[in-house]
N, C-alpha and C positions, 0 to 999 in steps of 0.2 A: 433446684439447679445444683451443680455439683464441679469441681473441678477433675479431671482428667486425664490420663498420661494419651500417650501416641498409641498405646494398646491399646485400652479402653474404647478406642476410638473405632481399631481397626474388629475390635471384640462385637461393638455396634455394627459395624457392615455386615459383617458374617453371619447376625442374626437377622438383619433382614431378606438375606437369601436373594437379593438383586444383586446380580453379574456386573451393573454399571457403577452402584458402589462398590463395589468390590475391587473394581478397577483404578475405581479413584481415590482407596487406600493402600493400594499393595506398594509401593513405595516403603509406607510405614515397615509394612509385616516382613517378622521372621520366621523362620522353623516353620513348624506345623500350621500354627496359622496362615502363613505366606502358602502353605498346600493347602488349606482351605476357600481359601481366597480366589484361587490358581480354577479350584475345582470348579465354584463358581462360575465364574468368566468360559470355560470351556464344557458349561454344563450341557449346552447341546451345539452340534456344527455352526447349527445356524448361528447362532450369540457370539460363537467365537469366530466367524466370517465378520459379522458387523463390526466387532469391538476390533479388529485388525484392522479393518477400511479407515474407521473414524477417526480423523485427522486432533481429534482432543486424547487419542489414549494413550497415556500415559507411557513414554520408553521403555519401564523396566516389564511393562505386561507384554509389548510387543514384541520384550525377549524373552518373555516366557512362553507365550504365543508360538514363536519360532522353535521351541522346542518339539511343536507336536508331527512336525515331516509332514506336513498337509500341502498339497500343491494349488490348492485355492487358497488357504492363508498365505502362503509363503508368497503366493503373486500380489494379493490385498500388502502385504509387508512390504515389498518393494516399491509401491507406489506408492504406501505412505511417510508423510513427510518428518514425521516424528521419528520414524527408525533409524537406532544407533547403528553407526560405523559399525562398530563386532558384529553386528546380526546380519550388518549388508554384508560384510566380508564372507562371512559363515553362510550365506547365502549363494555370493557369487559362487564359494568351491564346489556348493552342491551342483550349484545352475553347470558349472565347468564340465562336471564329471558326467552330467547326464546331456550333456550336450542340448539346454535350452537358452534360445539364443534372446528368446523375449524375458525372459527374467533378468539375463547379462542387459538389454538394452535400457531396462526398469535401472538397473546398477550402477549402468553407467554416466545415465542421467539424474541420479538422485545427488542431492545438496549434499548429506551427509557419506556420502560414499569415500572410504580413505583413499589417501594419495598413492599407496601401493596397490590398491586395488583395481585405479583408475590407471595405472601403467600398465600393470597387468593387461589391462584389455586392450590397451593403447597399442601394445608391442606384439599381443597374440591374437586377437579376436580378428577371424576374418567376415565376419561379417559390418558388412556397410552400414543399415541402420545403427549397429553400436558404437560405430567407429564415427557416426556423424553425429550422436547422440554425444555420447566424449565431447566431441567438439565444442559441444553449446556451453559444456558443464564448466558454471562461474568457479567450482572446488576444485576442479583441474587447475592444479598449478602452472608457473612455466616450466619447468621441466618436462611435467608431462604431455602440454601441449607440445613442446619444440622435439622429444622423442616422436608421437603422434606427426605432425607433420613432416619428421625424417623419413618414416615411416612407407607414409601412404606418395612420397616426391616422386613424382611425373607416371603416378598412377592413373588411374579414370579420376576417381573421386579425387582427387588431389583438388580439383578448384572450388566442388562442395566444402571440403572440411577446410579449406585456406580464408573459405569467405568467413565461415562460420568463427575461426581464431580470429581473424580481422574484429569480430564485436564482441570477442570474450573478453572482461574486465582483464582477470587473468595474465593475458599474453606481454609478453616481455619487449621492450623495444629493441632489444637482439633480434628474436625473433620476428617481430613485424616489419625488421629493415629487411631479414634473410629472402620475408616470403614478396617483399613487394615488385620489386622486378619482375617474378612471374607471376605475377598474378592478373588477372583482368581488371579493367577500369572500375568495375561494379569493387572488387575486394580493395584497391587500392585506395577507392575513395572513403570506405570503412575504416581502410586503416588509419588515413591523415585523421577523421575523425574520432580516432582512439583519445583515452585519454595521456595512454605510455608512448604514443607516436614519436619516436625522433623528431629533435629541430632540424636537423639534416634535410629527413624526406620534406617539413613543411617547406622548407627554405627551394631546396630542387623542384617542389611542386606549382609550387607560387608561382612560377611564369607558364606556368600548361594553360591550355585554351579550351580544356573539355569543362564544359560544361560544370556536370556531375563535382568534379571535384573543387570548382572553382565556387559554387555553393557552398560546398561544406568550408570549404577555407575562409571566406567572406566572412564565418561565423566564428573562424580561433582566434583568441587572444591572444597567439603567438604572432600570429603574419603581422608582418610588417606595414607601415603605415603607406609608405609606395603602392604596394599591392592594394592596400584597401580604395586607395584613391583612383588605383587600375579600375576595379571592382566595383567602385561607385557609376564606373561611365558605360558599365557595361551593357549589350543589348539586350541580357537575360535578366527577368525581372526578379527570379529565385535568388540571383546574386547577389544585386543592389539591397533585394530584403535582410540579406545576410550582413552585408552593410551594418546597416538599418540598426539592426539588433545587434550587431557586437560594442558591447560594452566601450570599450577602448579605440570606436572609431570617433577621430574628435572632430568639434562643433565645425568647424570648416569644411570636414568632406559630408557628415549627413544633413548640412543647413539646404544644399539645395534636392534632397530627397523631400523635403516639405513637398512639394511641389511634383513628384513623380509621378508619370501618367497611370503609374500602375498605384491601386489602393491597397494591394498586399505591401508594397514599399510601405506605403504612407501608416498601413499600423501599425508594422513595427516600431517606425518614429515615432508616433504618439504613446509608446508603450515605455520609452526611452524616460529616467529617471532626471536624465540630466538639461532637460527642456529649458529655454531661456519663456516669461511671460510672451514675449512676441509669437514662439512656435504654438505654445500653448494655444493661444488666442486664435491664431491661423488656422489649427487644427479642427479645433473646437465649431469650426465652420464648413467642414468635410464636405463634400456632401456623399459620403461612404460613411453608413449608420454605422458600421465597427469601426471607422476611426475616430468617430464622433464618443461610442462606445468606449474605447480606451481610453481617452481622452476625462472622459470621466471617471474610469476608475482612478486614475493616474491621482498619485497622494502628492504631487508638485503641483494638480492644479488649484487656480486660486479660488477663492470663495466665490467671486465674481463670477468667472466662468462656470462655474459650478449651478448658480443658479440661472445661469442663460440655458445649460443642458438641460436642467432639472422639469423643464420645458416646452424639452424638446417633441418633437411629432411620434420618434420610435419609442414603444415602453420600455424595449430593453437601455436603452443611452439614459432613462429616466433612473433606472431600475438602479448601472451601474452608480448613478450619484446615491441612489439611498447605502451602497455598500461601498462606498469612499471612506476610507477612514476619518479624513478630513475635516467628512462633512458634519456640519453645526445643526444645532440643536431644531432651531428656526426652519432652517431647510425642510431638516426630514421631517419637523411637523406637519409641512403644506405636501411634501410627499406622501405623508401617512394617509390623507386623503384624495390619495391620486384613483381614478376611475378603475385601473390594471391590478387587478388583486397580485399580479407580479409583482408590480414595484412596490406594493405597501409589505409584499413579504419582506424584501430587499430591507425595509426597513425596520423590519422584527425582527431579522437578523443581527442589526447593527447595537454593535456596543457601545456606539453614541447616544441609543432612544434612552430617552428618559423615563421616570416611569408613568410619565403622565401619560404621555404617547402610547404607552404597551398597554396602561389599562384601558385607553381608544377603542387601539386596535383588538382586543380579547371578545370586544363584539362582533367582531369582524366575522361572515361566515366562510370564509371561503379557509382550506385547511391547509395550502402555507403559510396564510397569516397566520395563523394561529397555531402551529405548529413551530414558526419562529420565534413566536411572541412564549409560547411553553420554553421554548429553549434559550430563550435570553437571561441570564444571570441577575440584569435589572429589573425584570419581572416582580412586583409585588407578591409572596408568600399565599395571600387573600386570591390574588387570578390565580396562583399556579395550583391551589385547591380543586377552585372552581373545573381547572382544565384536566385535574385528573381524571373529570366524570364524563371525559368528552366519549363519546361513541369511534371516534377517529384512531387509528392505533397510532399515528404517525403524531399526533397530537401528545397523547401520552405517554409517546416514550422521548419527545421534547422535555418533557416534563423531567423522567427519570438521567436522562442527561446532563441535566439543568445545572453546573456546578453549584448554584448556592439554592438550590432544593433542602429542604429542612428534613428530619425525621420524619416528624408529625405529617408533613406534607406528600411524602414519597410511601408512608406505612400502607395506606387502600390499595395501593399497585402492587405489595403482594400476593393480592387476589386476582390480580389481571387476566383479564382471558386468554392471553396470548403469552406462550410459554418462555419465549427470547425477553421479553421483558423481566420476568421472572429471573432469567439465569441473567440479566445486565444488573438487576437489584441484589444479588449474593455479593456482585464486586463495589456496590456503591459504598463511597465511605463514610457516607451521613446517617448507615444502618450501624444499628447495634449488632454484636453478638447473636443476640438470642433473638432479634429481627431474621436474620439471615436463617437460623439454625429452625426456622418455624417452618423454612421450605423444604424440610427431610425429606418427608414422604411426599411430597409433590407426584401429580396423576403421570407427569412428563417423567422422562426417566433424563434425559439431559440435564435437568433443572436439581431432581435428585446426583445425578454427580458433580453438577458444578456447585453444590451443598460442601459435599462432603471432599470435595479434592478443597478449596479454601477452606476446608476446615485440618484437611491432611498438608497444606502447605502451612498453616499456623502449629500445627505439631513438630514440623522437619525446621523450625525457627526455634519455637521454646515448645520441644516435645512434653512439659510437664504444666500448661497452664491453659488449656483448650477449655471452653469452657460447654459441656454437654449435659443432656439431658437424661433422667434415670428414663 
């Protein structure tokens, strides 16, 4: 073993003459090596169509990539989500000049695309799909939304891209007061549901009888407690749910949703943090297995109630008590041997099982349980051996997830059959160095650069202490 700089490193990709490392060091590379590197990656169309699509490569290749004028790369490039601002930009002028409107629409929609770029299109693009695509885009600021809807005002599309700014994070409460008057019931009920919505609109809205937006209002923390008590008595049941679930409706107006003919009301209530024993207890006698259901997940119920569910006829109501946080030790042991290989997963999942319980359940065959029981952190060292050798993939990558997996215990899943397991073990942090660094040459070429990019990300930290192999 030897220690080695950020070259040395990038000197090792170059000689193994794979495109995918080569990918996952160009970062490092300068000068001539960065054109070797380059060469690589673009050694034939095809490698550099792929390595453009794949959602892992690397920004700075994507802008090297961008340099070749390829109109199937440069389409692969704007749909991927890795590409930098400059290359979309340099992008959009080409797409502009040649007039392709499905590349501007890739642009318009992309995450990374600049806020000049996005006005750009905002203010010029007559085409509809891009100008609706704009619309979605959470990087569109308000500015560029509120140009965009000045824009396209009492057009056709005008009610398309006004619904579409109604659910963009984005949009400014200037702007969502400007569009709500014209807009239709569908965009307006979007917008009280924004999170920028004026108190103004909620306040003006709160005495409307539509329906649609009396839902959504039922569910803000803004509306007022008159409203919600309107809203409690109402004949739609989407409403009263709405009730139900807002946080801030208090124990006087949802005491008598206990009780509501409709069982969508009654889960919400039982879903409610703020339960007095009596609600609990009420609930907890549903005869609606999801509110019986919630009722059990619910971390205010009592241990009491807990074991009357644990009980219960539905496996799922059984299930939710083994994943209560709550729940005691005792419980989930007589759950561990519930008949439903459901509810004993429920219970290899939980962070309460002991490890007497896990090692139970490790004989267990059915491969949730055992798959929970891999993945629980109280797990015995001695089972999670054992479980590395399981034939089950799902089993053994419980395992490599496992936060307190050991070295010793995670080193055979090196060899794993299944290459995602491979590339989850490069990132684990109970691998040594030269654990990781054994998956070089892996037969998978993903595995090979998720190698070498954590070994290129420990170089762009302390470019002089990577530790590599002659």
């Amino acid at each position: 073993m030897m220690f080695g700089s950020a070259d040395t490193l990038v000197q090792l990709a170059i000689k193994t003459r794979d495109p995918y490392i080569a990918a996952a060091v160009h970062e490092l590379a300068t000068g001539i090596a960065k054109l070797e590197l380059e060469a690589l990656i673009c050694g034939t169309r095809r490698t550099a169509l792929a390595i453009a699509r794949w959602e892992h490569t690397p920004a700075s290749v994507l802008t090297a990539l961008a340099g070749i004028h390829d109109d199937a790369i440069e389409l692969r490039l704007d749909k991927n989500p890795g590409t930098s601002s400059g290359v979309l930009s340099n992008l959009y002028e080409d797409a502009s000049k040649k007039g392709k409107s499905g590349l501007t629409k890739l642009i318009a929609q992309h995450l990374n695309s600049g806020t000049e770029v996005l006005k750009r299109i905002a203010l010029h693009s007559n085409d509809v799909e891009c100008l609706l695509a704009l619309s979605k885009n959470t990087s569109a600021n308000s500015k560029v939304l509120a140009a965009l809807s000045e824009r396209v005002s009492g057009s056709d599309i005008a009610v398309a891209i006004h619904k579409n700014i109604a659910q963009n994070i984005s949009a400014s409460a200037e702007l969502l007061a400007r569009i709500f008057d014209k807009s239709d019931v569908y965009t307006q009920t979007a917008i009280l549901g924004h999170e920028h919505c004026p108190a103004s609109l909620i306040a003006k809205s709160a005495a409307s009888e539509e329906v649609l937006m009396m839902r959504v209002l039922a569910r803000n923390r803004r509306v007022s407690k008159e409203s919600l008590q309107r809203y409690a008595d109402c004949d739609d049941a989407g409403v009263r749910a709405g009730v139900a679930s807002n946080a801030l409706t208090p124990v006087a107006i949802f005491r008598h949703l206990l009780r509501d003919k409709s069982e969508l009301v009654r889960r919400e209530v039982a879903s409610r943090i703020d339960l007095s024993e009596e609600h609990i207890e009420a609930l907890s006698s549903d005869a609606d297995p999801w509110v019986r259901q919630r009722i059990a997940r619910n971390p205010t119920t009592s241990l009491d109630v807990l074991y009357k569910l644990a009980v219960d006829e539905v496996a799922d109501v059984r299930r939710a008590v083994a994943r209560n946080t709550m729940s005691a030790v005792h419980l989930l042991n007589m759950l561990a041997e519930d008949k439903h290989a459901w509810v004993r997963s429920g219970v290899a999942y939980q962070a309460n099982a002991s490890q007497r319980i896990l090692i139970k359940l490790a004989d267990d065959k059915d491969v949730d349980v055992l798959s929970g029981v891999a993945n629980n952190p109280n797990t015995p060292q001695t089972i999670l051996k054992g479980l590395v050798r399981s034939t089950e993939a799902d089993v053994r990558r419980g395992v490599i997830l496992n936060k307190s997996a050991t070295r010793n215990t995670l080193l055979p899943l090196l060899e794993d059959p299944y290459y995602l397991h491979r590339m989850l073990l490069v990132q684990n942090p109970h691998l040594q160095a030269q654990d990781k660094w054994s998956l070089r040459d892996d037969p998978d070429s993903q595995v090979r650069f998720s190698v070498y990019r954590w070994a290129a990300n420990i170089c762009l930290k302390m470019p002089d202490t990577f530790l590599v192999t002659k």
